[in-house]
Biopython code that builds the backbone (N, CA, C, O; Angstrom):
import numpy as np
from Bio.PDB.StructureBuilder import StructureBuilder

atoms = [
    (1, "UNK", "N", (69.782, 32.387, 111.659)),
    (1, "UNK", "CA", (68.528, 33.056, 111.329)),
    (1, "UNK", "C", (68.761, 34.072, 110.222)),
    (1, "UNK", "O", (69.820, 34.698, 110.195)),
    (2, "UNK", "N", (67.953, 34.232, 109.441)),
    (2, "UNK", "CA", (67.716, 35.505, 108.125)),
    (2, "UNK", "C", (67.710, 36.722, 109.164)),
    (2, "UNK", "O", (66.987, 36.946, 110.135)),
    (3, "UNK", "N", (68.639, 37.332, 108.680)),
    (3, "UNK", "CA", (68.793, 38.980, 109.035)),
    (3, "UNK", "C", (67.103, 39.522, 108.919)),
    (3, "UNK", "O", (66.919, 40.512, 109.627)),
    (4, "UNK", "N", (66.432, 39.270, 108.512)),
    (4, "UNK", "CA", (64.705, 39.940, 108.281)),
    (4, "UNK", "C", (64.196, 38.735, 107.401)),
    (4, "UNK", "O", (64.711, 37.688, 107.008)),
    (5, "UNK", "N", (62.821, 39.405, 107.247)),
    (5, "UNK", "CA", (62.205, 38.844, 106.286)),
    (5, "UNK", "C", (62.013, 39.515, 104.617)),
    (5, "UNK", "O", (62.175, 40.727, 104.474)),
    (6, "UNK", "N", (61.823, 39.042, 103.962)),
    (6, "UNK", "CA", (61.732, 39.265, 102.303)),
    (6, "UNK", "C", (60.777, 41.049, 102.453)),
    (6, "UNK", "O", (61.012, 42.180, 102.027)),
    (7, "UNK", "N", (59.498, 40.317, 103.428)),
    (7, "UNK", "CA", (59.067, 41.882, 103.334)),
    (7, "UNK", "C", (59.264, 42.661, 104.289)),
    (7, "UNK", "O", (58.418, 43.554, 104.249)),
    (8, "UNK", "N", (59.949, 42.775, 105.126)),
    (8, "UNK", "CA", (60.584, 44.027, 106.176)),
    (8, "UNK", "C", (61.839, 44.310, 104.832)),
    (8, "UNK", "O", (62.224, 45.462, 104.629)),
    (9, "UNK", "N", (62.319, 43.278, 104.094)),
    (9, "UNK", "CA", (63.465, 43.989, 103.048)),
    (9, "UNK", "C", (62.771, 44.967, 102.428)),
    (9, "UNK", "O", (63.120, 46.147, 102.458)),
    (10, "UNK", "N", (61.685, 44.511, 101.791)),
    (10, "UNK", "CA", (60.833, 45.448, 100.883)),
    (10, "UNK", "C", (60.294, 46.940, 101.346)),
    (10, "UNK", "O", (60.250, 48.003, 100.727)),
    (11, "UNK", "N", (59.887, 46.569, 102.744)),
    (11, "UNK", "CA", (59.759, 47.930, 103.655)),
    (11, "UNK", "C", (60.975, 48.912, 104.043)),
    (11, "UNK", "O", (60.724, 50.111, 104.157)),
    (12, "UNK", "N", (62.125, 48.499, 104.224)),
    (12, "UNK", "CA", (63.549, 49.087, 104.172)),
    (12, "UNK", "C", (63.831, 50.038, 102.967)),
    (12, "UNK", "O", (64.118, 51.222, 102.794)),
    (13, "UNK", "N", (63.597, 48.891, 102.203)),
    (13, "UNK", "CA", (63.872, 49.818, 100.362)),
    (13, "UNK", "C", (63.014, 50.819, 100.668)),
    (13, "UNK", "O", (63.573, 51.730, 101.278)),
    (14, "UNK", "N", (61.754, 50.996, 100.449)),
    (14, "UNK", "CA", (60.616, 51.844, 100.350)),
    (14, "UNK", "C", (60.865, 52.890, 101.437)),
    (14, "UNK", "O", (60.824, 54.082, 101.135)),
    (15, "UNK", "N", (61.142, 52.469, 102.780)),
    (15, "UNK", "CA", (61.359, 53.607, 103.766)),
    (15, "UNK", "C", (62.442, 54.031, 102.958)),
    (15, "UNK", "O", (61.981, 54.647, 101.997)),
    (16, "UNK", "N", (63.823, 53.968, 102.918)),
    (16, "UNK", "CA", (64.996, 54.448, 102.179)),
    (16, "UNK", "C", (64.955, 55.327, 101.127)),
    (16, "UNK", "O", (65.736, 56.235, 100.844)),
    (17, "UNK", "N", (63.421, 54.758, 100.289)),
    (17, "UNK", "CA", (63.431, 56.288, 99.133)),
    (17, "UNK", "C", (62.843, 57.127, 99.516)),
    (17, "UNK", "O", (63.200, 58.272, 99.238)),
    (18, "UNK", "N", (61.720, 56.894, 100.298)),
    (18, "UNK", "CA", (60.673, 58.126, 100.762)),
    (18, "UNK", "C", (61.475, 59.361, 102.014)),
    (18, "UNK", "O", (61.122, 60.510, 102.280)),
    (19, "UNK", "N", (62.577, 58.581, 102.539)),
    (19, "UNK", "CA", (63.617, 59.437, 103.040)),
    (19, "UNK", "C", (64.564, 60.390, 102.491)),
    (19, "UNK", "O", (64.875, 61.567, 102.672)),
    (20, "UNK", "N", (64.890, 59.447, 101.773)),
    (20, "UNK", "CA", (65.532, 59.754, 100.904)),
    (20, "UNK", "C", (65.286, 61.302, 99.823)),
    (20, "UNK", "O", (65.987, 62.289, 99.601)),
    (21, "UNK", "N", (63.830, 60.817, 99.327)),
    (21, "UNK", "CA", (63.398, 61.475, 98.613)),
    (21, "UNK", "C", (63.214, 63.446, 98.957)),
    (21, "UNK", "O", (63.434, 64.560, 98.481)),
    (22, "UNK", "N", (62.519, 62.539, 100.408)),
    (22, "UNK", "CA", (61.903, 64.153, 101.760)),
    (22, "UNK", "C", (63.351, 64.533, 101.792)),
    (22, "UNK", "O", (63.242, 65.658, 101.305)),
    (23, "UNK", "N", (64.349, 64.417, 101.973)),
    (23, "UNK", "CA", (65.666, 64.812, 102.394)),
    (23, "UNK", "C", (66.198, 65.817, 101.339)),
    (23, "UNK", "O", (66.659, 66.949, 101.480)),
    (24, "UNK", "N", (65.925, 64.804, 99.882)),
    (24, "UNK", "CA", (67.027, 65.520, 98.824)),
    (24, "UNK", "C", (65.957, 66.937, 98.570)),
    (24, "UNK", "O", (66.441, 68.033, 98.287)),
    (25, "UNK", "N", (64.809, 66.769, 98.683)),
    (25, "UNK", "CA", (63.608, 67.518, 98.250)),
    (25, "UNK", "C", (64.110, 69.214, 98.826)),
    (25, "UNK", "O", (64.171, 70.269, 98.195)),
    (26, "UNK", "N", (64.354, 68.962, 99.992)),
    (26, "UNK", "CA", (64.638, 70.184, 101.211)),
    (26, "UNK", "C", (66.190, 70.294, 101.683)),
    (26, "UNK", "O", (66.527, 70.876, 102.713)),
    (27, "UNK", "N", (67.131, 69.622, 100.741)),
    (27, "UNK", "CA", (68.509, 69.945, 101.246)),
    (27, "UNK", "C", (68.505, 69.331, 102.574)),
    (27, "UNK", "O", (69.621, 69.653, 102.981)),
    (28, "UNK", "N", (67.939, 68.631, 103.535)),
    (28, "UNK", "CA", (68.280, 68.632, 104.653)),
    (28, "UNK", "C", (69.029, 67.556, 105.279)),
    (28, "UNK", "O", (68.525, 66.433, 105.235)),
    (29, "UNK", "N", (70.258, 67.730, 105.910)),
    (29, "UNK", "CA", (71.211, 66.739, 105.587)),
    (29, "UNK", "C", (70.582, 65.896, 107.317)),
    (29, "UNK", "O", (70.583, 64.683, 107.531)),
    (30, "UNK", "N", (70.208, 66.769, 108.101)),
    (30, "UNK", "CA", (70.187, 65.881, 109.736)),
    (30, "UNK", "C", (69.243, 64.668, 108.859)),
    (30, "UNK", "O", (69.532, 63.478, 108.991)),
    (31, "UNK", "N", (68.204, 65.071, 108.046)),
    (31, "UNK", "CA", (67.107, 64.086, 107.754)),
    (31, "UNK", "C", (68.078, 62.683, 106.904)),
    (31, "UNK", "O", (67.918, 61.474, 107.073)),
    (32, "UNK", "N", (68.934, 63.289, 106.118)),
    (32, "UNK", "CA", (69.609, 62.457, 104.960)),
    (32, "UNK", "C", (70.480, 61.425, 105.613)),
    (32, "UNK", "O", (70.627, 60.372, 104.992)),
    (33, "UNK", "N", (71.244, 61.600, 107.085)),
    (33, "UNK", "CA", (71.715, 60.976, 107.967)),
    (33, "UNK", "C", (71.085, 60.037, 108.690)),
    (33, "UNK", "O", (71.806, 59.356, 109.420)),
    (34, "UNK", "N", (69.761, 59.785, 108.681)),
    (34, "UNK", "CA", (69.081, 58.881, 109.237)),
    (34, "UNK", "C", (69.237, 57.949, 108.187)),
    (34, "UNK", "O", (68.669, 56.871, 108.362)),
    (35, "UNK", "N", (69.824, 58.093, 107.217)),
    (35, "UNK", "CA", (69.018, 56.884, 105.846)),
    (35, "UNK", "C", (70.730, 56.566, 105.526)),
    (35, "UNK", "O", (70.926, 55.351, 105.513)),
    (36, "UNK", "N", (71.634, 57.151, 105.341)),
    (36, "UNK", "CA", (72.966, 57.477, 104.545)),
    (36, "UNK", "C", (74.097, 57.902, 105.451)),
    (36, "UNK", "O", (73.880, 58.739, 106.328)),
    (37, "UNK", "N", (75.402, 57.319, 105.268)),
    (37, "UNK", "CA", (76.071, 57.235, 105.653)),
    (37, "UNK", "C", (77.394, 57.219, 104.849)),
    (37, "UNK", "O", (77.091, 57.113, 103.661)),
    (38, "UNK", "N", (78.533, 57.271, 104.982)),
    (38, "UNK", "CA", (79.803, 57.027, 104.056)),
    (38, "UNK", "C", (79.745, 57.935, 103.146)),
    (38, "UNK", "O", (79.083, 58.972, 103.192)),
    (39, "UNK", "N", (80.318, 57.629, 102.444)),
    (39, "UNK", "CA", (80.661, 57.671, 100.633)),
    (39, "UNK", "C", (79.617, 58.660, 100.002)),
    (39, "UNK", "O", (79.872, 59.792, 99.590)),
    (40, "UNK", "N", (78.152, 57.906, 99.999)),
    (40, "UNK", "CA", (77.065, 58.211, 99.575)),
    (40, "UNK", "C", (76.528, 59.442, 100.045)),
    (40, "UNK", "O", (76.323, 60.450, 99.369)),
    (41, "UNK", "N", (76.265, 59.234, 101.569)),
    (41, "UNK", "CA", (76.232, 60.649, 102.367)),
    (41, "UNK", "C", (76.886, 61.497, 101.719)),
    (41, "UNK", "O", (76.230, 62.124, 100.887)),
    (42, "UNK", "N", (78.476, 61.854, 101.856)),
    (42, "UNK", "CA", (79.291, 62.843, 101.342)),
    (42, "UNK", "C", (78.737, 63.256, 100.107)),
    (42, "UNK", "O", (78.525, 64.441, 99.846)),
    (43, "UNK", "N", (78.408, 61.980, 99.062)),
    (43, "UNK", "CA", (78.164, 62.185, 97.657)),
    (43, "UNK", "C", (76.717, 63.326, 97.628)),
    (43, "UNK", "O", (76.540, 64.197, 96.776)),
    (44, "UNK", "N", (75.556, 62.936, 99.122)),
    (44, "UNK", "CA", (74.812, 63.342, 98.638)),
    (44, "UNK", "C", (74.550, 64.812, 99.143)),
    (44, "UNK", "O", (73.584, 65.551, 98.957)),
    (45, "UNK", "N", (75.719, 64.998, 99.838)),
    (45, "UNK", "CA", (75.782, 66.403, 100.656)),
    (45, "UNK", "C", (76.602, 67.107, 99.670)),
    (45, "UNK", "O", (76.548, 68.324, 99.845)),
    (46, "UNK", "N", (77.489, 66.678, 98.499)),
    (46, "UNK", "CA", (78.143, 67.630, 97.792)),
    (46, "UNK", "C", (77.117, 67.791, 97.036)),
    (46, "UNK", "O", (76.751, 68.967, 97.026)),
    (47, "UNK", "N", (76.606, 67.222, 96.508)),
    (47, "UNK", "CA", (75.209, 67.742, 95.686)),
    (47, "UNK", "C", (74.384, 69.055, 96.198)),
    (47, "UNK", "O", (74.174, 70.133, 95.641)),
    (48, "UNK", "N", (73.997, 68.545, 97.479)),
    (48, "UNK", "CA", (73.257, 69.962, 97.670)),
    (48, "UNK", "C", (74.097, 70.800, 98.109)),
    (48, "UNK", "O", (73.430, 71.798, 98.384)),
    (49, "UNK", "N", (75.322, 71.021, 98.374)),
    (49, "UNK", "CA", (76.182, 72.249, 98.544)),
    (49, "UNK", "C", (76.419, 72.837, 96.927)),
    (49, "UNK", "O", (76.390, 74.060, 96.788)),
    (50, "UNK", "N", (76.648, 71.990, 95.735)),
    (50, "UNK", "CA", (76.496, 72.962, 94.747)),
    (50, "UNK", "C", (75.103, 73.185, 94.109)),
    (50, "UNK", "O", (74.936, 73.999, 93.201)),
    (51, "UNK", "N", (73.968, 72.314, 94.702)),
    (51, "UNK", "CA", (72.565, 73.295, 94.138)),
    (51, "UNK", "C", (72.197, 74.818, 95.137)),
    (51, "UNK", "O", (71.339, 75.618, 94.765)),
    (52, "UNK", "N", (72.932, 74.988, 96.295)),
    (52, "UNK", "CA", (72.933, 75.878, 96.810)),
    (52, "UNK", "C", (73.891, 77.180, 96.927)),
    (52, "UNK", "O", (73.817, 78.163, 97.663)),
    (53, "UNK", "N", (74.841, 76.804, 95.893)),
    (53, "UNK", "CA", (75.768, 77.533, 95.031)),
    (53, "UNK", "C", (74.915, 78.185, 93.612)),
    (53, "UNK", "O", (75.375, 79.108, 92.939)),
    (54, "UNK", "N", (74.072, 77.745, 93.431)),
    (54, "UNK", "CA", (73.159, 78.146, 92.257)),
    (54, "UNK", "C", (72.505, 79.253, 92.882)),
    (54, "UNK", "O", (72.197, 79.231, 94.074)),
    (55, "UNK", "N", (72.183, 80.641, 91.794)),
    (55, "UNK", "CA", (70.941, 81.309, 92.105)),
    (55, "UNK", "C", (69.749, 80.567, 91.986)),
    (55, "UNK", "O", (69.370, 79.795, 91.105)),
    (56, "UNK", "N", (69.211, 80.960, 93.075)),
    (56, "UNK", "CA", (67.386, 80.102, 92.546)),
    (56, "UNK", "C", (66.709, 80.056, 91.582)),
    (56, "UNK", "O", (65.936, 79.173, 91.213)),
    (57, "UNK", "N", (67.036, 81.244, 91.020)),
    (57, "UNK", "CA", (66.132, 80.970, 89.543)),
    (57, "UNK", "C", (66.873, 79.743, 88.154)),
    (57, "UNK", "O", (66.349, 79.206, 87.178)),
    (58, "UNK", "N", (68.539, 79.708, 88.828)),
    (58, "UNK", "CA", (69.038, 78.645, 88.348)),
    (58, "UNK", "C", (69.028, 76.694, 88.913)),
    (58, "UNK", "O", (69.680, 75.697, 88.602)),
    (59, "UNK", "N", (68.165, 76.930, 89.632)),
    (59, "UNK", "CA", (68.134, 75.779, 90.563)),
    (59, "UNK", "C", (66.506, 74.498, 89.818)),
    (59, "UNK", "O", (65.278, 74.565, 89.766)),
    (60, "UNK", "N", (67.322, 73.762, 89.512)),
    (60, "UNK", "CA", (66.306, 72.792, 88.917)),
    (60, "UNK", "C", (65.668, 71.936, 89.701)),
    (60, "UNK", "O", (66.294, 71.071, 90.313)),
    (61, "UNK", "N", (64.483, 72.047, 89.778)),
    (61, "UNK", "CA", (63.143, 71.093, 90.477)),
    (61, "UNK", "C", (63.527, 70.272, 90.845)),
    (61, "UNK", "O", (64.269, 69.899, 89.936)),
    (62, "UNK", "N", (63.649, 69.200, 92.050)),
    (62, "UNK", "CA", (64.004, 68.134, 92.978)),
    (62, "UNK", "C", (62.972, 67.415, 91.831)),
    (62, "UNK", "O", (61.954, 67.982, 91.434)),
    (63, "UNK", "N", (63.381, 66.152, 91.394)),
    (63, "UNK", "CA", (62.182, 65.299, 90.657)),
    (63, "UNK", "C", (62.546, 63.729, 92.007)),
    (63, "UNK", "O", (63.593, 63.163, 92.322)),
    (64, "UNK", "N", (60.905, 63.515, 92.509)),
    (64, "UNK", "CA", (61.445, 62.233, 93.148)),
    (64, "UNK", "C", (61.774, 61.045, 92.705)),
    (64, "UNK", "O", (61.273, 60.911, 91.589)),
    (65, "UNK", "N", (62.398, 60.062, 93.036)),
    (65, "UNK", "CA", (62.331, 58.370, 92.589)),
    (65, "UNK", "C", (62.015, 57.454, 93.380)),
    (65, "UNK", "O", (61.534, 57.761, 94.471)),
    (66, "UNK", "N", (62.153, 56.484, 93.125)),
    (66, "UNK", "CA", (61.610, 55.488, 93.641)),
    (66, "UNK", "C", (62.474, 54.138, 93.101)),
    (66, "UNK", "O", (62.840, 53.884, 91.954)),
    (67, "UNK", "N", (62.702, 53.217, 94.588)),
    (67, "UNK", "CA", (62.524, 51.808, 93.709)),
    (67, "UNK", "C", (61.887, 50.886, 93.242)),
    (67, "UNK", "O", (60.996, 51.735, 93.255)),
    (68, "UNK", "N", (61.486, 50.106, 92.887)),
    (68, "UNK", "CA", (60.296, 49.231, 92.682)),
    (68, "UNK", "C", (60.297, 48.106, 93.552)),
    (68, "UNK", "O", (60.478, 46.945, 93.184)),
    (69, "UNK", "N", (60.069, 48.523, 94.832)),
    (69, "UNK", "CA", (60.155, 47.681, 95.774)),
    (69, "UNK", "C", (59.528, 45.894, 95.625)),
    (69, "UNK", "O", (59.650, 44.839, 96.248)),
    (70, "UNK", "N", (59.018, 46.263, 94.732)),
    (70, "UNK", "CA", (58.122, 44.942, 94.591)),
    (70, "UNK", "C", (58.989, 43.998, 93.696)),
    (70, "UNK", "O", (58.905, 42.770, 93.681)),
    (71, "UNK", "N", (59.602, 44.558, 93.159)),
    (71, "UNK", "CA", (60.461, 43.933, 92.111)),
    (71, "UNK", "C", (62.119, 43.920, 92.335)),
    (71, "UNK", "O", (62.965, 43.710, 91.465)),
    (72, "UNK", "N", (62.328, 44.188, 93.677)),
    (72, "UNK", "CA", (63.286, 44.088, 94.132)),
    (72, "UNK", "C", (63.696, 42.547, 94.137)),
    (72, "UNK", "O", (62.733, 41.780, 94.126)),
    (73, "UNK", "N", (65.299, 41.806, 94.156)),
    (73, "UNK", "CA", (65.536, 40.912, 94.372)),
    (73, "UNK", "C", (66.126, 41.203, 95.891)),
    (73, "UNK", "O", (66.885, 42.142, 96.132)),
    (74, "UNK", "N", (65.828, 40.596, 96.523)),
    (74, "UNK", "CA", (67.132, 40.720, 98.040)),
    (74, "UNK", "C", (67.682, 39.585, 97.892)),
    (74, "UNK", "O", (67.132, 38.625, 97.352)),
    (75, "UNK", "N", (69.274, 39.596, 98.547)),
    (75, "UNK", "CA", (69.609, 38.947, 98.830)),
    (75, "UNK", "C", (69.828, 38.827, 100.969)),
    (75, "UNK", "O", (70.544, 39.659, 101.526)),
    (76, "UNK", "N", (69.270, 37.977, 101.605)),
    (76, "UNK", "CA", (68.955, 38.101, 103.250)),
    (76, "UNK", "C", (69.928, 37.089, 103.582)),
    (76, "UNK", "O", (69.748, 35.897, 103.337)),
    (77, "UNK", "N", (71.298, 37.712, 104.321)),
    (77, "UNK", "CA", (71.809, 36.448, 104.507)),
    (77, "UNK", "C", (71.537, 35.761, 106.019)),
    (77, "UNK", "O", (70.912, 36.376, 106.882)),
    (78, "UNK", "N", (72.163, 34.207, 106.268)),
    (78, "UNK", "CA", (71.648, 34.137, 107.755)),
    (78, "UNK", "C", (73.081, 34.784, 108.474)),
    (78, "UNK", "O", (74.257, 34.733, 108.112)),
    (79, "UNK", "N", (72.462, 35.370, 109.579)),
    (79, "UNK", "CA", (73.609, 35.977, 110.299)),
    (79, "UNK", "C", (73.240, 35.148, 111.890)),
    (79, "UNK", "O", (72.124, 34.699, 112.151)),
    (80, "UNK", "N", (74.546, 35.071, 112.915)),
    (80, "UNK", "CA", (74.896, 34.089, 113.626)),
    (80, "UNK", "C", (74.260, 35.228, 114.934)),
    (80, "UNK", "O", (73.471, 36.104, 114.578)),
    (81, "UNK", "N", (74.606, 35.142, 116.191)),
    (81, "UNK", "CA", (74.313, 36.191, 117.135)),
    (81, "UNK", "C", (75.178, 37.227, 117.300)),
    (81, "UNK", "O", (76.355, 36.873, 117.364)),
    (82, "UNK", "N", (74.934, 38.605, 117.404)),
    (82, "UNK", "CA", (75.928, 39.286, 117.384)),
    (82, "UNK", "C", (76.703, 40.243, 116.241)),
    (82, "UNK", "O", (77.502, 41.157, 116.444)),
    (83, "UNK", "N", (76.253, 39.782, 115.127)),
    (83, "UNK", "CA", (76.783, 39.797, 113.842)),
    (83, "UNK", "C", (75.545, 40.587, 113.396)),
    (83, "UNK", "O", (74.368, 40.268, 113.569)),
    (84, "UNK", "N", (76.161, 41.963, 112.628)),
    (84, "UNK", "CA", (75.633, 43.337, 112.215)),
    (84, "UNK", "C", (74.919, 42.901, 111.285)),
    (84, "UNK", "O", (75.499, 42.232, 110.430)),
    (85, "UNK", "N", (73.492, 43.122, 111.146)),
    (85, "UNK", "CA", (72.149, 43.096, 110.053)),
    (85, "UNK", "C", (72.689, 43.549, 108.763)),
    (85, "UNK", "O", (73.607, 44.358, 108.897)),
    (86, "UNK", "N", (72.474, 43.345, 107.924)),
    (86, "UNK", "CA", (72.540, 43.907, 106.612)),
    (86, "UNK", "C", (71.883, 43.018, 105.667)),
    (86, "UNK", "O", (71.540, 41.867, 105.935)),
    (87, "UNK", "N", (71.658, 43.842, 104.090)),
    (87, "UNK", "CA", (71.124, 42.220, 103.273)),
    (87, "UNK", "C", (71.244, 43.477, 101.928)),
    (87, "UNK", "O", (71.117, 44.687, 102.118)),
    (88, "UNK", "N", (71.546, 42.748, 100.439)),
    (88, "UNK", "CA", (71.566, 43.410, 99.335)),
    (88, "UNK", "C", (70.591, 43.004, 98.548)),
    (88, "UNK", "O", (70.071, 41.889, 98.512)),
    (89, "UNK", "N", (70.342, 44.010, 97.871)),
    (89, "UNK", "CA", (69.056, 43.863, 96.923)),
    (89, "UNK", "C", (69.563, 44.811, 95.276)),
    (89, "UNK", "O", (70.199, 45.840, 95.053)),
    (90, "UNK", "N", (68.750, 43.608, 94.274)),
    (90, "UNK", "CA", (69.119, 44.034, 93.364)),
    (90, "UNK", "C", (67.531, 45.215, 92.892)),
    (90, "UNK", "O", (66.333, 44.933, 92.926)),
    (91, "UNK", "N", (68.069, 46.227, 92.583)),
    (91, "UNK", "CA", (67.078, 46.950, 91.963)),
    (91, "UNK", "C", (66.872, 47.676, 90.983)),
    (91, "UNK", "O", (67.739, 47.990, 90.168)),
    (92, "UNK", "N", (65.539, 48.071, 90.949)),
    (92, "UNK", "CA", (65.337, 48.925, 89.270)),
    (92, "UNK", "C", (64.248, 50.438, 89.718)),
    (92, "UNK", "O", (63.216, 50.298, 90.375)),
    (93, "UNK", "N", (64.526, 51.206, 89.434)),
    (93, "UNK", "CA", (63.928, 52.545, 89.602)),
    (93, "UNK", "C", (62.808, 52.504, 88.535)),
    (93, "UNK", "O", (62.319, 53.593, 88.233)),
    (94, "UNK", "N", (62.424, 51.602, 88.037)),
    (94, "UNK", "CA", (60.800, 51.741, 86.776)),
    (94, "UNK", "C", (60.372, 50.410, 87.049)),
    (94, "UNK", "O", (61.194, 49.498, 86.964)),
    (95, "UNK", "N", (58.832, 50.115, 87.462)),
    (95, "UNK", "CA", (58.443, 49.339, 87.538)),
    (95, "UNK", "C", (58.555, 47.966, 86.289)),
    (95, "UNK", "O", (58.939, 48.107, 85.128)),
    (96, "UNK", "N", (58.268, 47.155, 86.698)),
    (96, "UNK", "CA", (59.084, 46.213, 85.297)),
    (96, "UNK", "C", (60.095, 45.925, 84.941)),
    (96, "UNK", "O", (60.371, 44.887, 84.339)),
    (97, "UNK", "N", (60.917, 46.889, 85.283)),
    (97, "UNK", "CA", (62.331, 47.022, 84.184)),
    (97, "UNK", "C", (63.272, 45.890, 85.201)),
    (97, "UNK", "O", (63.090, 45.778, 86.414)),
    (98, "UNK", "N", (64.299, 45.102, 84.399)),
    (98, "UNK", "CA", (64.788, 44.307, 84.820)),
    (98, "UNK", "C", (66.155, 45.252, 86.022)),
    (98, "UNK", "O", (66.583, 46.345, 85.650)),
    (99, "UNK", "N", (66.514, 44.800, 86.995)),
    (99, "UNK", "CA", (67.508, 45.585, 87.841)),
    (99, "UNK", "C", (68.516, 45.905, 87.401)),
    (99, "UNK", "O", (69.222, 45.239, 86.644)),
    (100, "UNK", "N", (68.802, 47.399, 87.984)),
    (100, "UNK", "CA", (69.789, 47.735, 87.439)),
    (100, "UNK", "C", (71.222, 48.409, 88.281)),
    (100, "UNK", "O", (72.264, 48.996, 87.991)),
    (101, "UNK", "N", (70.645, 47.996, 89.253)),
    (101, "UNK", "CA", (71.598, 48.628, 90.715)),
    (101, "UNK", "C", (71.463, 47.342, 91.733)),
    (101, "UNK", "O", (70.557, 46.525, 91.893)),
    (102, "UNK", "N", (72.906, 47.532, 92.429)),
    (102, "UNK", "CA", (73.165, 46.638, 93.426)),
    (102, "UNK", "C", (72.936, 47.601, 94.861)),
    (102, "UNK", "O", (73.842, 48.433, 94.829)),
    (103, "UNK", "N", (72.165, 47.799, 95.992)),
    (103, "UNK", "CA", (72.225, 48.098, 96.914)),
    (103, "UNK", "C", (72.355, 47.443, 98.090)),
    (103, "UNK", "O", (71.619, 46.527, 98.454)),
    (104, "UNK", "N", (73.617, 48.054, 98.924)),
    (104, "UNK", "CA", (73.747, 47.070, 100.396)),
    (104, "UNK", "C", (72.770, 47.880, 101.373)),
    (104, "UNK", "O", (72.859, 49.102, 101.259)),
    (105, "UNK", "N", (71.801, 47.373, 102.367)),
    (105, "UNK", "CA", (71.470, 47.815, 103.037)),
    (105, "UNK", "C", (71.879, 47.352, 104.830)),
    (105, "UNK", "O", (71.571, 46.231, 105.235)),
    (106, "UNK", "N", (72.459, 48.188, 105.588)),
    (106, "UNK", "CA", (73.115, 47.758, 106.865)),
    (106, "UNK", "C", (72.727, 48.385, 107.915)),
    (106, "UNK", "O", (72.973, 49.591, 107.966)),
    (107, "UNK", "N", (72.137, 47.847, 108.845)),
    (107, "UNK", "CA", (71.625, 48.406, 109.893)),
    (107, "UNK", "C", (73.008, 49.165, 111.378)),
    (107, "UNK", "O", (73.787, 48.514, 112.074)),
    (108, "UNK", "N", (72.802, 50.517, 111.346)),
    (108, "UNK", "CA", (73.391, 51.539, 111.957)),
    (108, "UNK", "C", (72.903, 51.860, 113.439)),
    (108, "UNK", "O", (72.420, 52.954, 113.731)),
    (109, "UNK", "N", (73.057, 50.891, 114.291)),
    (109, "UNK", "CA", (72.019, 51.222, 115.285)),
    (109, "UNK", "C", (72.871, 52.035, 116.023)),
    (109, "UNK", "O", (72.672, 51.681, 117.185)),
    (110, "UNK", "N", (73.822, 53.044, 116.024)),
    (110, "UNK", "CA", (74.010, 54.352, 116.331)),
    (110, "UNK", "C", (73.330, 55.907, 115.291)),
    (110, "UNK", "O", (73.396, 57.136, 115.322)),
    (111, "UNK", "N", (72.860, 55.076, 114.669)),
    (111, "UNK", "CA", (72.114, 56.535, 113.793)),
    (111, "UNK", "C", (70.937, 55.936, 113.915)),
    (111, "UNK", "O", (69.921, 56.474, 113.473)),
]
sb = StructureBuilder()
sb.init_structure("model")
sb.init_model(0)
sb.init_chain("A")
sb.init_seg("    ")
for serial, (resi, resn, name, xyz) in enumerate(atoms, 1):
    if name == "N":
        sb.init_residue(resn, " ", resi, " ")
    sb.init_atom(name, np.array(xyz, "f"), 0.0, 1.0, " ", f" {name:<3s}", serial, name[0])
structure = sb.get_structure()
């Protein structure tokens, strides 16, 4: 069976930035842990440890993003019973624009 469907992929992406987004917006890492994990996590927690090394009046505006969920490629593979969800999608942060990032997305059902 397909790990999901094409549009629960599309709903994943979209939940993922709007989390994403609320998270980086407010520094708040419990929120950033629901979405992020590893590497990325760390990456995105050193970030806000040095915007919070900044005086505020040195601290530059959170701008949000987005992917273009619609224009996402996924790739959904079939997975057997037992065997951890995940699926990659190629994407682009501007509507139109051809992709420009590879994202794995893997389901954490301890977070």
């Amino acid at each position: 069976m397909p790990a999901l469907s094409t549009a629960q992929a599309r709903d994943v992406i979209t939940h993922y930035s709007k989390i994403n987004n609320e998270a980086n917006a407010n520094r708040n890492r419990r929120l950033l842990d629901t979405v992020e994990d590893g590497p990325l996590y760390a990456m995105s927690v050193s970030d806000y440890t040095e915007t919070e090394g900044l005086l505020a009046a040195d601290r530059k505006p959170y701008k949000p993003w987005s992917y273009d969920s619609a224009g996402a490629k996924p790739y959904i593979p079939r997975l057997g019973a037992g065997q951890d969800r995940w699926f990659a999608a190629a994407l682009s942060d501007q509507k139109g624009k051809a992709p420009s990032r590879l994202a794995v997305f893997a389901e954490q059902p301890q977070h």
